[in-house]
DRENLUMZA-907772 format. One record per atom (N, C-alpha, C): x negated, z negated, y negated; residue in three letters. Coordinates in steps of 0.001 Angstrom, whole numbers, padded with zeros to 6 digits, always signed. Atoms other than C-alpha are relative to their C-alpha. Example, Ala and Ser with C-alpha at 12.3 -4.5 7.8 and 13.67 -1.06 7.14 Angstrom:
2
-000890+000000+001190Ala -012300-007800+004500Ala -000900+000000-001200Ala +000820+000060+001190Ser -013670-007140+001060Ser +000770-000730-001090Ser 
# end
This chain:
72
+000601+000633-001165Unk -080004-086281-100546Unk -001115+000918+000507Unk +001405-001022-000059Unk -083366-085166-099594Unk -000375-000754+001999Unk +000718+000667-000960Unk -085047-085567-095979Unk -001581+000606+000126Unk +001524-000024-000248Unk -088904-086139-095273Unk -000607-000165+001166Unk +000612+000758-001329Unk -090720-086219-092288Unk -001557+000621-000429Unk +001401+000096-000376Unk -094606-086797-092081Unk -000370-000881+000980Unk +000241+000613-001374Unk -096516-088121-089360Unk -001827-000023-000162Unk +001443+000222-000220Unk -100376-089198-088538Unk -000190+000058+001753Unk +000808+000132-001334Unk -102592-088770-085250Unk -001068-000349-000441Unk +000889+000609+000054Unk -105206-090544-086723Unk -000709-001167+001231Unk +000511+001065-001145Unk -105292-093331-084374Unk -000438+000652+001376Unk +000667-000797-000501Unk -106718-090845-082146Unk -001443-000385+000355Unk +001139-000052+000211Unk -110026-091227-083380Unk -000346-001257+000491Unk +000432+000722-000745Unk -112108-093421-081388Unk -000348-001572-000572Unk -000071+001083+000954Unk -112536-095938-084319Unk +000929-000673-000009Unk -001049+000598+000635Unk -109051-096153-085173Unk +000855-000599+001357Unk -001151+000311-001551Unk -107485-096909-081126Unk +000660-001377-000082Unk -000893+001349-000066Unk -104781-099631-081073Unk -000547-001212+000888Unk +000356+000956-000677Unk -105920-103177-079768Unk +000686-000541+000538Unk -000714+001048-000567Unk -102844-103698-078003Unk +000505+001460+000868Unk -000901-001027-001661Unk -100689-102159-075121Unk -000903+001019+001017Unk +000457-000049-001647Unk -102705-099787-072933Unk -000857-000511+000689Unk +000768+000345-000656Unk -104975-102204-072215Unk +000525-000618+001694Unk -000777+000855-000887Unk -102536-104127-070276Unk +001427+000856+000480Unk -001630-000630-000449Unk -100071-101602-068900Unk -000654+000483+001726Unk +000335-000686-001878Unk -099830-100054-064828Unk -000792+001026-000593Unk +001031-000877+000140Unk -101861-097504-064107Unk +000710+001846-000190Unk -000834-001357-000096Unk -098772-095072-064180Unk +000794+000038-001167Unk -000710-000154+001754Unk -097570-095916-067936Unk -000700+000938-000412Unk +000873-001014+000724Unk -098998-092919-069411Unk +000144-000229-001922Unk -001149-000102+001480Unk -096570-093242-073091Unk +000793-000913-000073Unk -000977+001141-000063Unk -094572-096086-074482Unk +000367+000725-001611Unk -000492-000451+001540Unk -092523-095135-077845Unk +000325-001491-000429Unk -000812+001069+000261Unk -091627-097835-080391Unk +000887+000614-001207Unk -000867-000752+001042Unk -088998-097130-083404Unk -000121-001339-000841Unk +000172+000969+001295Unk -089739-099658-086746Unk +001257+000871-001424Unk -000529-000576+001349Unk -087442-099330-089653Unk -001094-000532-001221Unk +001139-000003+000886Unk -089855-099113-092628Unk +001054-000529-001437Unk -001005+000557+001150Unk -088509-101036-095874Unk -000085+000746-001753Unk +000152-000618+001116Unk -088014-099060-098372Unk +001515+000040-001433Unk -001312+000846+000794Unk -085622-099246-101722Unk +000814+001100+000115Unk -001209-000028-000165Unk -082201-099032-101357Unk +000347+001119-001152Unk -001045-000171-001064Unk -079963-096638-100980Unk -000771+000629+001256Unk +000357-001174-000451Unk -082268-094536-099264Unk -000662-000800+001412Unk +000844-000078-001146Unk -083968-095309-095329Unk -001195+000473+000291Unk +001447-000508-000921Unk -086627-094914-093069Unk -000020-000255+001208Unk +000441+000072-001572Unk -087875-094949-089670Unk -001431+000651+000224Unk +001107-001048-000814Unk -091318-094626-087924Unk +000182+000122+001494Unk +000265-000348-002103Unk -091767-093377-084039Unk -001415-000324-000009Unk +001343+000138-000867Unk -094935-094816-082605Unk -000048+000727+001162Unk +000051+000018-001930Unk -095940-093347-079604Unk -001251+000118+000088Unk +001410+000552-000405Unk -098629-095293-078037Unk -000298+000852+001201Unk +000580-000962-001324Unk -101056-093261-074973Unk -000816-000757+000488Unk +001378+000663-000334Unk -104103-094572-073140Unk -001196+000819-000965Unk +001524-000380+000506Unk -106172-092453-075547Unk +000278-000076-001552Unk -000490-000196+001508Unk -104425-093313-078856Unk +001276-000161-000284Unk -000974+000017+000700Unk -101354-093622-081111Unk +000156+000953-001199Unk -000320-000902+000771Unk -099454-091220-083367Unk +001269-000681-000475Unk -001507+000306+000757Unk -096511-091734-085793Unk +000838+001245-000638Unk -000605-000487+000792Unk -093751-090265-087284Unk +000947-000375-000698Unk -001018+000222+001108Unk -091857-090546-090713Unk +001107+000742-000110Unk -001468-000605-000405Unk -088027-090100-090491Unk -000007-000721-001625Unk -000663+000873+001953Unk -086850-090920-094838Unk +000533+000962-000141Unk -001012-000563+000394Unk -083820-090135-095662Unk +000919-000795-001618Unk +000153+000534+001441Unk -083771-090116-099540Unk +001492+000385-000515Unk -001139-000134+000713Unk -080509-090719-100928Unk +000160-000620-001660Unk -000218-000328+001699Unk -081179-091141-104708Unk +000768+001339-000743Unk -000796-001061+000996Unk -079066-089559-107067Unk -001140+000764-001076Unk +000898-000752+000759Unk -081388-087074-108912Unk +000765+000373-001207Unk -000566-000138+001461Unk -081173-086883-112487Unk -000801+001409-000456Unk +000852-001391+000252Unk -081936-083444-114014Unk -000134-000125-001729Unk +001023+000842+001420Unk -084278-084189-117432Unk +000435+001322-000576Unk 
# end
């Protein structure tokens, strides 16, 4: 069993900014998190963390690789 985590702050960049949520939030939402399970093949999981800002979005990769490793 193996675990991976990677993550992006791309959506940062002024190009890449999400077209949804802080347009339309109070003026005191600063951060909203979301949690997606990502589909990946079986046996093994995933999970990303969004967390949306008023100046951008970032993610992170939770995979938790449960393949049986074969040694060649």
């Amino acid at each position: 069993m193996r675990i991976r985590l990677r993550g992006s702050l791309a959506h940062f960049q002024p190009d890449l900014h999400p077209a949804h949520g802080p347009q339309v939030w109070p003026w005191w939402r600063l951060v909203s998190l979301g949690l997606v399970r990502l589909d990946v093949a079986k046996p093994s999981m995933a999970w990303r963390l969004w967390v949306y800002t008023r100046w951008g979005a970032g993610y992170g990769d939770f995979v938790l690789d449960r393949r049986k490793l074969v040694a060649a």
